[in-house]
Structure formats: structure tokens, C-alpha cells
N, CA, C and O atoms as a GROMACS GRO file, in nm:
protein
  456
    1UNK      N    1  15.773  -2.058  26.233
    1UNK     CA    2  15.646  -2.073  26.299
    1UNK      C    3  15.620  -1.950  26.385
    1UNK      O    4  15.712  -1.915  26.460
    2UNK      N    5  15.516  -1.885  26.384
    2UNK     CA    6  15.466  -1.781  26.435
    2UNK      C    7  15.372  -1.785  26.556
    2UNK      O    8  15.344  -1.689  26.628
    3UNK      N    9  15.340  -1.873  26.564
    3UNK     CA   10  15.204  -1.947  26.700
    3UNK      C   11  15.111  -1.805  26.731
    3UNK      O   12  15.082  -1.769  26.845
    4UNK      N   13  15.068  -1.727  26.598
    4UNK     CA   14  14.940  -1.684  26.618
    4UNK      C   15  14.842  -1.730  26.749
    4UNK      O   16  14.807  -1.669  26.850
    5UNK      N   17  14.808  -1.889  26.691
    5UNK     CA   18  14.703  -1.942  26.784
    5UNK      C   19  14.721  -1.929  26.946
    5UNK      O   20  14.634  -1.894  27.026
    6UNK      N   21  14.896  -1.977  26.986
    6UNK     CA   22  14.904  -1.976  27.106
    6UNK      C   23  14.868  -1.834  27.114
    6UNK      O   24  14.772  -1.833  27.192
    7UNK      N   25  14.889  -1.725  27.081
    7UNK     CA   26  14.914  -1.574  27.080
    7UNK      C   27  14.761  -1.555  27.132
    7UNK      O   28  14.731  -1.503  27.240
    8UNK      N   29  14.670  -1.607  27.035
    8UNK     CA   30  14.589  -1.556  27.055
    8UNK      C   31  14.465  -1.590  27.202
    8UNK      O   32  14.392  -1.526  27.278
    9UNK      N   33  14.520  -1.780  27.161
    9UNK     CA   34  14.475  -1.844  27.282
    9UNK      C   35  14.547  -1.790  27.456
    9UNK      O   36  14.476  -1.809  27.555
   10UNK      N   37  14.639  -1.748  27.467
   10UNK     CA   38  14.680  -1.699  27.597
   10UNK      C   39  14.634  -1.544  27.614
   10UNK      O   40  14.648  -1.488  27.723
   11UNK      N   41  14.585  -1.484  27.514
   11UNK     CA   42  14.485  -1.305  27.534
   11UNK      C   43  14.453  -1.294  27.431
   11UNK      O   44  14.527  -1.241  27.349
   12UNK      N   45  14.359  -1.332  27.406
   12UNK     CA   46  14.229  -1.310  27.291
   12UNK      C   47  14.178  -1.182  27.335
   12UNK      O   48  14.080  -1.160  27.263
   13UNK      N   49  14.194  -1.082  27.421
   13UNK     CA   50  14.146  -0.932  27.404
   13UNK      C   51  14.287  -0.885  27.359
   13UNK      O   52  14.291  -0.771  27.311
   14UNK      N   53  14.368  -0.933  27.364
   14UNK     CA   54  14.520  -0.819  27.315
   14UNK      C   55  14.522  -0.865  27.198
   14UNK      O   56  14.525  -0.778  27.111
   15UNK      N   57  14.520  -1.019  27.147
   15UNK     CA   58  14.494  -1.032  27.003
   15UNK      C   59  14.395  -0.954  26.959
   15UNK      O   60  14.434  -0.868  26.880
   16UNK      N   61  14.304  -0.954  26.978
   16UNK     CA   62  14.199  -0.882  26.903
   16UNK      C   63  14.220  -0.704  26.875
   16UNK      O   64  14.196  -0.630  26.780
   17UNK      N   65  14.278  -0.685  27.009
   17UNK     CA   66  14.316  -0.511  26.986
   17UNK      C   67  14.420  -0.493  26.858
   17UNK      O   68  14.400  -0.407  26.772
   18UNK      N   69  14.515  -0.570  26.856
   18UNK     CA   70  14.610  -0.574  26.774
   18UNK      C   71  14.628  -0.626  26.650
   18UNK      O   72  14.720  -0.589  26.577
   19UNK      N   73  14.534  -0.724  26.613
   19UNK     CA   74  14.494  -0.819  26.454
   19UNK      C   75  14.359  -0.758  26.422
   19UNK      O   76  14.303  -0.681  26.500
   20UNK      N   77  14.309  -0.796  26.302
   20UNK     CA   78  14.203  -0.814  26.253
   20UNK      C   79  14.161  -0.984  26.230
   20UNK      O   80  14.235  -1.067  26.177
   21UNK      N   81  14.048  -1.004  26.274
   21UNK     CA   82  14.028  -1.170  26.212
   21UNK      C   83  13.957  -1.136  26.118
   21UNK      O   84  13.907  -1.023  26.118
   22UNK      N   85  13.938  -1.218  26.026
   22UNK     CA   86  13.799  -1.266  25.937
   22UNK      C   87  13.754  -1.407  25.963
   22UNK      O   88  13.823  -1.509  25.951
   23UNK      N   89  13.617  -1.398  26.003
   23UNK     CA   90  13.630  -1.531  26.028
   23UNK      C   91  13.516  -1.594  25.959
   23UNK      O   92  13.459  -1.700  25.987
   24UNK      N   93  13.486  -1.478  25.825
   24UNK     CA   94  13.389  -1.520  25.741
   24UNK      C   95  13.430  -1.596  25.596
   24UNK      O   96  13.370  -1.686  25.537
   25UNK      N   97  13.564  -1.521  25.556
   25UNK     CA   98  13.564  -1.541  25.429
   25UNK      C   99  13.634  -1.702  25.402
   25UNK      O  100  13.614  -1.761  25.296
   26UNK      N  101  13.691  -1.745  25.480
   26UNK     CA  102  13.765  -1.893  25.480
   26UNK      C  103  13.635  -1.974  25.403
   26UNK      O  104  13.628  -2.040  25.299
   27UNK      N  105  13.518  -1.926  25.530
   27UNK     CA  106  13.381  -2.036  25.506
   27UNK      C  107  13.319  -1.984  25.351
   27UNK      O  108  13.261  -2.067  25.282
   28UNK      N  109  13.333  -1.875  25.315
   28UNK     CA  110  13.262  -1.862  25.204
   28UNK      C  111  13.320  -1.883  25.088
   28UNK      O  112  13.248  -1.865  24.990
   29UNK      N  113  13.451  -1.922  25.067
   29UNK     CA  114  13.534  -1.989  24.975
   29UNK      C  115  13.504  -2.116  24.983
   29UNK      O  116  13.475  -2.173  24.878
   30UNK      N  117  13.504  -2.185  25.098
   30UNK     CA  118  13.506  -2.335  25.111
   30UNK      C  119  13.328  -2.383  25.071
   30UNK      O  120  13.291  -2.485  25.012
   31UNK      N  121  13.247  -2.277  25.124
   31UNK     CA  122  13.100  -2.343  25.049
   31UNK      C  123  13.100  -2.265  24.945
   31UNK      O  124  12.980  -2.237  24.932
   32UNK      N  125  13.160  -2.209  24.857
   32UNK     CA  126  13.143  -2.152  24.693
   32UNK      C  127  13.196  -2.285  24.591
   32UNK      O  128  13.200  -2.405  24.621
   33UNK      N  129  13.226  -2.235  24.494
   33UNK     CA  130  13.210  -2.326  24.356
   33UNK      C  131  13.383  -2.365  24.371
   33UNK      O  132  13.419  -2.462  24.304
   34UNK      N  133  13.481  -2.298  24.448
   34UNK     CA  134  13.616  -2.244  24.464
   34UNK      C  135  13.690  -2.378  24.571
   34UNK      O  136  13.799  -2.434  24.565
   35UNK      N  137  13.547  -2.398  24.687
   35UNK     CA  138  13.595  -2.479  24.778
   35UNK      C  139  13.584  -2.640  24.758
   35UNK      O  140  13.486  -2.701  24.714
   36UNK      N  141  13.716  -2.695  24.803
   36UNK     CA  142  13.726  -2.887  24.817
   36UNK      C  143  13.635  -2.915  24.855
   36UNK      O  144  13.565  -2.836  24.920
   37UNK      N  145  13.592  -3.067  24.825
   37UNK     CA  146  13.522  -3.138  24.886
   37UNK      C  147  13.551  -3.164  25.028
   37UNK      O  148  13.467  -3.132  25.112
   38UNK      N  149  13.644  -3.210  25.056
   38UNK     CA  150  13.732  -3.195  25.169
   38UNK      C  151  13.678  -3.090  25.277
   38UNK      O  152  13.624  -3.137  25.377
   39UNK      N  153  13.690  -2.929  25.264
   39UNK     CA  154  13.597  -2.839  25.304
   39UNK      C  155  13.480  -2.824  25.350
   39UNK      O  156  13.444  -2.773  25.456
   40UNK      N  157  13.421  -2.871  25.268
   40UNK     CA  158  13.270  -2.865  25.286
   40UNK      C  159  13.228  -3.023  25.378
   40UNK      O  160  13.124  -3.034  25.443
   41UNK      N  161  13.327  -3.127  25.366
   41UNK     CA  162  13.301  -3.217  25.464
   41UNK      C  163  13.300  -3.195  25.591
   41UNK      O  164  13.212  -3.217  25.674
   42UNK      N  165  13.441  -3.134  25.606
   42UNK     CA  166  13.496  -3.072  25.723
   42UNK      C  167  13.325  -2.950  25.786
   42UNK      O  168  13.304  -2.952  25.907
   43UNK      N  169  13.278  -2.909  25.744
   43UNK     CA  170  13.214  -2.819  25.722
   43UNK      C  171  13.102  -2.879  25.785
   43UNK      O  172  13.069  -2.830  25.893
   44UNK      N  173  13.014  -3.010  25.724
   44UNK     CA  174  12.941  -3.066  25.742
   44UNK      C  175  12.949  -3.155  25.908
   44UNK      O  176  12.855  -3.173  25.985
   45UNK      N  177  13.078  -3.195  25.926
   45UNK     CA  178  13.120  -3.297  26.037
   45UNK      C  179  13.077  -3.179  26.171
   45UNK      O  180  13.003  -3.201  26.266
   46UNK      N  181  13.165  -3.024  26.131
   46UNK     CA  182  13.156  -2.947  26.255
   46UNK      C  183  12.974  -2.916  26.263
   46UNK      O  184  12.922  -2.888  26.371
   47UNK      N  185  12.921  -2.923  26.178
   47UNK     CA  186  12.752  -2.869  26.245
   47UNK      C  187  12.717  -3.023  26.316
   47UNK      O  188  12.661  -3.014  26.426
   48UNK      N  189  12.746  -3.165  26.264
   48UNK     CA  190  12.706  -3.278  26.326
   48UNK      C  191  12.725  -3.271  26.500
   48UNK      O  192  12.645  -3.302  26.588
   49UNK      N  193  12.873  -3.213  26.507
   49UNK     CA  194  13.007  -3.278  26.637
   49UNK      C  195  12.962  -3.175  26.740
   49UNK      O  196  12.950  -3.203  26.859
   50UNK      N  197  12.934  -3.023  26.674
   50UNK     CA  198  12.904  -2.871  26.777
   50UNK      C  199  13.059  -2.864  26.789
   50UNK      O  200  13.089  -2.781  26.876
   51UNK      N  201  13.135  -2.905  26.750
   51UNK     CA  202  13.317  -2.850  26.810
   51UNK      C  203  13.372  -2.859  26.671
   51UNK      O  204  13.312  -2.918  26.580
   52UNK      N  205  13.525  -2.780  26.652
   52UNK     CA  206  13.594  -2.800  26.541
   52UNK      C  207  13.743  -2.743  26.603
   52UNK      O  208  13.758  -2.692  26.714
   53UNK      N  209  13.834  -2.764  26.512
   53UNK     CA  210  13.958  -2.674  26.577
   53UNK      C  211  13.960  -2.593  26.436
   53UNK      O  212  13.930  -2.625  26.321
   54UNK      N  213  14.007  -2.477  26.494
   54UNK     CA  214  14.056  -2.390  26.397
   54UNK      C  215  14.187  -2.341  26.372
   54UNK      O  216  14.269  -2.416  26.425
   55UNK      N  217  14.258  -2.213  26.293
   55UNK     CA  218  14.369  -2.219  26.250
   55UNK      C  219  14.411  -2.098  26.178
   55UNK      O  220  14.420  -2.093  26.055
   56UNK      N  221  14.441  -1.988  26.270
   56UNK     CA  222  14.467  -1.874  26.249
   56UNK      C  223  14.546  -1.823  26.082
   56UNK      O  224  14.663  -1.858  26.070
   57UNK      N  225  14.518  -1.789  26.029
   57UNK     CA  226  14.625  -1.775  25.894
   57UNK      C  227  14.610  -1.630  25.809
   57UNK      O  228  14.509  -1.582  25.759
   58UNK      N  229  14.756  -1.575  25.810
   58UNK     CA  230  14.717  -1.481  25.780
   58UNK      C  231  14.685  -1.462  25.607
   58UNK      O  232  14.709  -1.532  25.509
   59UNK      N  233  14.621  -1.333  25.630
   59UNK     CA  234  14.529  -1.285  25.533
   59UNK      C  235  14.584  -1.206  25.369
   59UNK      O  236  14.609  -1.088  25.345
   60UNK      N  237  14.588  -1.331  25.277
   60UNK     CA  238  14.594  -1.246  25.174
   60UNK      C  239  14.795  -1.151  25.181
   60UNK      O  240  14.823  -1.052  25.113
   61UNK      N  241  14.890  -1.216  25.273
   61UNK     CA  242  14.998  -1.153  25.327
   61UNK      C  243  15.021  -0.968  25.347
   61UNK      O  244  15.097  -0.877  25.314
   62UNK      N  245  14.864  -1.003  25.444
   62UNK     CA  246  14.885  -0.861  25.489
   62UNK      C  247  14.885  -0.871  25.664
   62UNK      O  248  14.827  -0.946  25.742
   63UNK      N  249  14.982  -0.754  25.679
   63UNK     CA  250  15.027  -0.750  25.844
   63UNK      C  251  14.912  -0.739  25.908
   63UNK      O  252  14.831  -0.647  25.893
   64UNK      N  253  14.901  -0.850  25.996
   64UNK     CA  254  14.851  -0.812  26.160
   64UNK      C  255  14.649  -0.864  26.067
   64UNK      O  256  14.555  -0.803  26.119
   65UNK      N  257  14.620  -0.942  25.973
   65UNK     CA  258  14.499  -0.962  25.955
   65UNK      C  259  14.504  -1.121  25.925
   65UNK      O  260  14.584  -1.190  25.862
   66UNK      N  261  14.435  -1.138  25.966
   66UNK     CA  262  14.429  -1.344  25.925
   66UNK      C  263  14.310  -1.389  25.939
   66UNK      O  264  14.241  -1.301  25.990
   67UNK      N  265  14.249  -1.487  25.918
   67UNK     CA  266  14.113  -1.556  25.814
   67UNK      C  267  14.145  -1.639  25.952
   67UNK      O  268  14.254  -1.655  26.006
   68UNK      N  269  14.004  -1.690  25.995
   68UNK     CA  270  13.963  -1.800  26.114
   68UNK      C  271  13.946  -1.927  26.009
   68UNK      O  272  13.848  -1.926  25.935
   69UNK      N  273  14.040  -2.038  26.001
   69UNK     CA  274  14.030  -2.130  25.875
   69UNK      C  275  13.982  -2.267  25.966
   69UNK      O  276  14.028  -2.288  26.078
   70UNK      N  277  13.903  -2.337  25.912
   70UNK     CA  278  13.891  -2.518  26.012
   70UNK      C  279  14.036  -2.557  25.999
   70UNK      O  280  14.127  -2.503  25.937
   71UNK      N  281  14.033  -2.665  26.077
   71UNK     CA  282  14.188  -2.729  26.023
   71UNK      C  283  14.172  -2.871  26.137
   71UNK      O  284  14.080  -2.953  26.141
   72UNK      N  285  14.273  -2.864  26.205
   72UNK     CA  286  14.297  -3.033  26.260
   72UNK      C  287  14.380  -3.002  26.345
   72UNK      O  288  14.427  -2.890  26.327
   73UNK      N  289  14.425  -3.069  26.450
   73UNK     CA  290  14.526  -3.027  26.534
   73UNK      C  291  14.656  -2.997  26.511
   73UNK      O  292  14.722  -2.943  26.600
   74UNK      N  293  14.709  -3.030  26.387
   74UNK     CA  294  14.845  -3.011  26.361
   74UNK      C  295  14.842  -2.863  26.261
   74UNK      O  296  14.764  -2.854  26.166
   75UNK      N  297  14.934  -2.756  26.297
   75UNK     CA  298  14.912  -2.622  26.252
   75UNK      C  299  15.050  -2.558  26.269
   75UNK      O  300  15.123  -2.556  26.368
   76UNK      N  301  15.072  -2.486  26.104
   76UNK     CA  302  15.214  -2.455  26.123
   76UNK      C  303  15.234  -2.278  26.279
   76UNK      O  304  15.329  -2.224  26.336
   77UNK      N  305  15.070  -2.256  26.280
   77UNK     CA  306  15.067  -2.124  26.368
   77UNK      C  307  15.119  -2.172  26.544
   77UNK      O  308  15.182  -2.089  26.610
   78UNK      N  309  15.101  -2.244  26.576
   78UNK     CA  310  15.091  -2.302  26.713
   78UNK      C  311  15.003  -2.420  26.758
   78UNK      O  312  14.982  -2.494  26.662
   79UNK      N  313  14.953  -2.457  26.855
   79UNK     CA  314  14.854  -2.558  26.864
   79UNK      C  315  14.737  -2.481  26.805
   79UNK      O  316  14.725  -2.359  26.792
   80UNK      N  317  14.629  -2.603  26.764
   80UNK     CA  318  14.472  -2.556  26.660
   80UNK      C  319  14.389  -2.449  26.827
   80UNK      O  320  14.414  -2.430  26.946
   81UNK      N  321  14.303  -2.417  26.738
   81UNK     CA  322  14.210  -2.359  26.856
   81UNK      C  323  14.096  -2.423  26.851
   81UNK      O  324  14.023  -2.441  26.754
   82UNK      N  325  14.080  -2.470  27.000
   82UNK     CA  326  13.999  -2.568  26.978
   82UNK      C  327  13.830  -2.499  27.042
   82UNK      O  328  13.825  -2.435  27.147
   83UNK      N  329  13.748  -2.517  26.985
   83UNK     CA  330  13.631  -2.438  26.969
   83UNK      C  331  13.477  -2.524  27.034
   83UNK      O  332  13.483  -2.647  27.033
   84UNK      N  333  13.390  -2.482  27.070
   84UNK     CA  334  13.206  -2.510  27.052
   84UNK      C  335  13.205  -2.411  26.909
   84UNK      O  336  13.258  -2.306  26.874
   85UNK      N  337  13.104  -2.521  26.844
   85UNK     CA  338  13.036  -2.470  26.683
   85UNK      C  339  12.941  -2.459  26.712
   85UNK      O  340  12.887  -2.538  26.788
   86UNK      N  341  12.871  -2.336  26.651
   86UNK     CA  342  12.714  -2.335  26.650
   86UNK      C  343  12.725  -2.311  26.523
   86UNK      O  344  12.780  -2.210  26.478
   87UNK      N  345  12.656  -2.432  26.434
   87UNK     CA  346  12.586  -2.393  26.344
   87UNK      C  347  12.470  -2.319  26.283
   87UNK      O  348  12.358  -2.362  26.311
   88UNK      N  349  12.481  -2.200  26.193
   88UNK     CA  350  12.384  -2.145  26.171
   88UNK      C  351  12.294  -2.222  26.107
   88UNK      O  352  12.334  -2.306  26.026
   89UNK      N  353  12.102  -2.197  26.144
   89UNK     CA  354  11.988  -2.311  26.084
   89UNK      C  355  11.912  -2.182  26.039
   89UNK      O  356  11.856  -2.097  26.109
   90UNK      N  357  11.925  -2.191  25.920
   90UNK     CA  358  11.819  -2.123  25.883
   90UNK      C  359  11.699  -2.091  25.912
   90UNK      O  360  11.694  -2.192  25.982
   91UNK      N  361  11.581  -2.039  25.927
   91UNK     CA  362  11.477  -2.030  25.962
   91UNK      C  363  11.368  -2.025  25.862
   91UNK      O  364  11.398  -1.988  25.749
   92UNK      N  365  11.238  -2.058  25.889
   92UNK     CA  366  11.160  -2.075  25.803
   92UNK      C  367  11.086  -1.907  25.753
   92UNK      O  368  11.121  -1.828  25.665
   93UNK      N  369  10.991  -1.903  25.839
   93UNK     CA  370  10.916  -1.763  25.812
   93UNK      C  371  10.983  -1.649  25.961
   93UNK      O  372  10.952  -1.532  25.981
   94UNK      N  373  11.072  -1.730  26.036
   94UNK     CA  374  11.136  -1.640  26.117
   94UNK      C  375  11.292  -1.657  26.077
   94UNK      O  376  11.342  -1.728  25.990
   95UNK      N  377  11.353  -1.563  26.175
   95UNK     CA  378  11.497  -1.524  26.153
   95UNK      C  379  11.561  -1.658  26.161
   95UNK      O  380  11.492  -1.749  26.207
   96UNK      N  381  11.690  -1.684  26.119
   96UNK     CA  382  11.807  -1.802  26.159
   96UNK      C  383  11.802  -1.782  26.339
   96UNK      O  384  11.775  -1.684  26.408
   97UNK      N  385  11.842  -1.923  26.374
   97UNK     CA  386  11.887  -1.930  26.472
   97UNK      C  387  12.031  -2.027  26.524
   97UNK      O  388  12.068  -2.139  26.490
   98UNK      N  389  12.074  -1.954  26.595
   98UNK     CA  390  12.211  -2.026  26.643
   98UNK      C  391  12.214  -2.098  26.754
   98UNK      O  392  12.192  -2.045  26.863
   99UNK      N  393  12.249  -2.249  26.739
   99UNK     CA  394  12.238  -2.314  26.904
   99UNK      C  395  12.298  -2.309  27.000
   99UNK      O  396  12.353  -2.416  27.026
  100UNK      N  397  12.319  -2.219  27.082
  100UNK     CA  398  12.394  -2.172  27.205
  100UNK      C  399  12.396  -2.289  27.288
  100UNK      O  400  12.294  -2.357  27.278
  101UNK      N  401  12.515  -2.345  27.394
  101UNK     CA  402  12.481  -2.480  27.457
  101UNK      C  403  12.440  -2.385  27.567
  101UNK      O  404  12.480  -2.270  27.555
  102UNK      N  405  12.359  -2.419  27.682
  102UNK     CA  406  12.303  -2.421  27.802
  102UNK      C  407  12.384  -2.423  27.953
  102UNK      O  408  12.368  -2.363  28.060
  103UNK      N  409  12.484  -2.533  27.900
  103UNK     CA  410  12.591  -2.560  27.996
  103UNK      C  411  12.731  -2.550  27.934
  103UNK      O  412  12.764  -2.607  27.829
  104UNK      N  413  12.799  -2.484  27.998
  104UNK     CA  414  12.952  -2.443  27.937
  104UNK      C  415  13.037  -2.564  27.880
  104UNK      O  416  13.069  -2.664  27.944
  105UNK      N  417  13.059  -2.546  27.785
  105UNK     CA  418  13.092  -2.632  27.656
  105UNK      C  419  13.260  -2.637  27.738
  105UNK      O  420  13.324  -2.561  27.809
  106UNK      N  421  13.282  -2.794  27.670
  106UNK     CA  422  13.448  -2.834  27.722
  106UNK      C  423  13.535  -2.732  27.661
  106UNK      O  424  13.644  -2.761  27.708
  107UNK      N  425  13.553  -2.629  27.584
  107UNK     CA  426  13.601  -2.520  27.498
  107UNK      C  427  13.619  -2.426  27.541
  107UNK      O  428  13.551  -2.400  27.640
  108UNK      N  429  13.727  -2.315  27.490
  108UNK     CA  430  13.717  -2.170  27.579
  108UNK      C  431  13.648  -2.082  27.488
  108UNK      O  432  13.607  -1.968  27.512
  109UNK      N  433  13.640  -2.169  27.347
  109UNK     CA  434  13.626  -2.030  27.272
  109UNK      C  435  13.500  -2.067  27.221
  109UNK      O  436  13.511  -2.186  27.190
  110UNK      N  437  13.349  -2.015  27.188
  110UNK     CA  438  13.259  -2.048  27.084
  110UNK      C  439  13.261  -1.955  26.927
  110UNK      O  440  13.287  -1.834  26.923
  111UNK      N  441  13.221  -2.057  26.778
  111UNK     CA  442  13.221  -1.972  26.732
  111UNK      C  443  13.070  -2.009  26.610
  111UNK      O  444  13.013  -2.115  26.583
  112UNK      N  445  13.044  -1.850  26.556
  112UNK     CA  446  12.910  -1.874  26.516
  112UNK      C  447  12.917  -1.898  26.377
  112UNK      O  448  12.975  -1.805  26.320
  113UNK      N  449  12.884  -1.977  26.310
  113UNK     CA  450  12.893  -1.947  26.138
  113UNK      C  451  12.798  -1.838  26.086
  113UNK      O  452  12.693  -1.820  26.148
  114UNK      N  453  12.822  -1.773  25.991
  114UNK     CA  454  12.693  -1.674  25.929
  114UNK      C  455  12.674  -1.742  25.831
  114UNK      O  456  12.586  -1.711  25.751
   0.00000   0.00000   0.00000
């Protein structure tokens, strides 16, 4: 066990100097033709709830890069990271918009879907 998450959850600026995340491609596997049902539930529950935990994992087994994946509290990296979701809403004849909360969310971390 590696506890990425704790790693990252106790300095998320030294993680970040030192990893790469992706924290796109997890989601674009899981809504492609590639991803579980399971996924895309998970997927669906976090735009309902505004929160999800996530789950550091690295990338493709390359050093020091790892994919931002959903997951559940139990995680072979350390404890999940537990998050505010803003789901991205498409927009009609204007741009997408993302729902930012107003008042500081029970969470340390927010994250945005594209």
C-alpha cells in the first residue's frame, strides 16, 4: 500500500509539484462504450449527491502520474478523498456551467467534471 491519497490529502501543493494527475481520462473511459454500468451509475449518483470520494491510481504504470478514479471509501492507496462535485451542465445557446456551492462545502477538496 502506497497511501498516495493520504500523500496527497496532507500537501496537495507538494503532491502536485511532484505527480501528474489526470483527472480526465478515468471519466472518459467510464462514459465511453469501454465503461461499466456500475461507472456511469456511480457517475450519475455523484451529479445527484454534489460529493463523491475518489481514488488516486496510478497511470498506465508510469512513475509519479495517476488518473483521479470515483471509488468508495475502501482504497488500496490510503483513505478515499473525499470531495464537493460539480457537475458539468451543459448549456444551451451559452457556454456550460459549473455549480460552485456559495457556502464552503463539508470537503477540502472540490472537483469539476469536463
Amino acid at each position: 500500500m502506497h497511501n498516495y491519497n493520504d500523500q496527497f490529502k496532507s500537501n496537495p501543493l507538494q503532491f502536485i509539484a511532484n505527480n501528474t494527475i489526470n483527472n480526465i481520462i478515468w471519466f472518459q473511459r467510464a462514459v465511453s462504450s469501454a465503461g461499466t454500468f456500475e461507472q456511469k451509475q456511480w457517475i450519475e449518483m455523484c451529479d445527484t449527491n454534489k460529493k463523491a470520494s475518489f481514488d488516486l491510481q496510478v497511470h498506465n504504470k508510469q512513475q509519479n502520474t495517476f488518473e483521479l478514479a470515483l471509488s468508495n471509501s475502501l482504497s488500496n492507496n490510503g483513505s478515499a478523498i473525499d470531495a464537493y462535485w460539480c457537475p458539468f451542465n451543459q448549456g444551451t445557446e451559452y457556454c456550460g456551467f459549473v455549480d460552485v456551492p456559495r457556502i464552503n462545502p463539508i470537503h477540502n477538496f472540490i472537483l469539476r467534471q469536463q
